[in-house]
Phi, psi and omega in degrees: 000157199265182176259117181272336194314321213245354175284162200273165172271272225307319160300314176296278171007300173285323188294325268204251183333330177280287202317340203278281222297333192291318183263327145316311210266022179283116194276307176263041188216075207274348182256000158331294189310312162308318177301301211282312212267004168270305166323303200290316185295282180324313134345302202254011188248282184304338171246044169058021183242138158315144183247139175240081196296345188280305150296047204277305180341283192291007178259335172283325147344298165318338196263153160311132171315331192301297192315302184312325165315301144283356162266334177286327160332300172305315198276311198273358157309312174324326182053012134348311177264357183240032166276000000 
């Protein structure tokens, strides 16, 4: 697991935005996509940001670092993409 303590918040952004892309684009997984971008809803619903389903760049803007932090926490917990 990477070390987040030490990421940049603009690196955690890309880092946030790669895994999401990694994982729609999971080929031997069809419910990967569903999976991630439900996680992602839910999220960003508990912590009050507008959600851009259209936009994810701009609703991971929309979060505070602390919130990014914990969501890449979350994602790579998720195990979704090493499923």
């Amino acid at each position: 697991m990477k070390s987040i303590n030490k990421t940049t918040e603009y690196k955690l952004g890309n880092a946030i935005m790669e895994y999401w892309f990694k994982c729609i684009s999971k080929k031997n997984d069809r419910y990967a996509d569903g999976d991630i971008n439900e996680l992602l809803e839910e999220f960003v619903h508990d912590c009050n940001v507008s959600y851009h389903s259209d936009e994810l760049d701009r609703t991971v803007l929309n979060l505070t670092n602390s919130q990014k932090r914990k969501l890449y926490k979350m994602m790579l917990n998720s195990g979704i993409l090493e499923r």
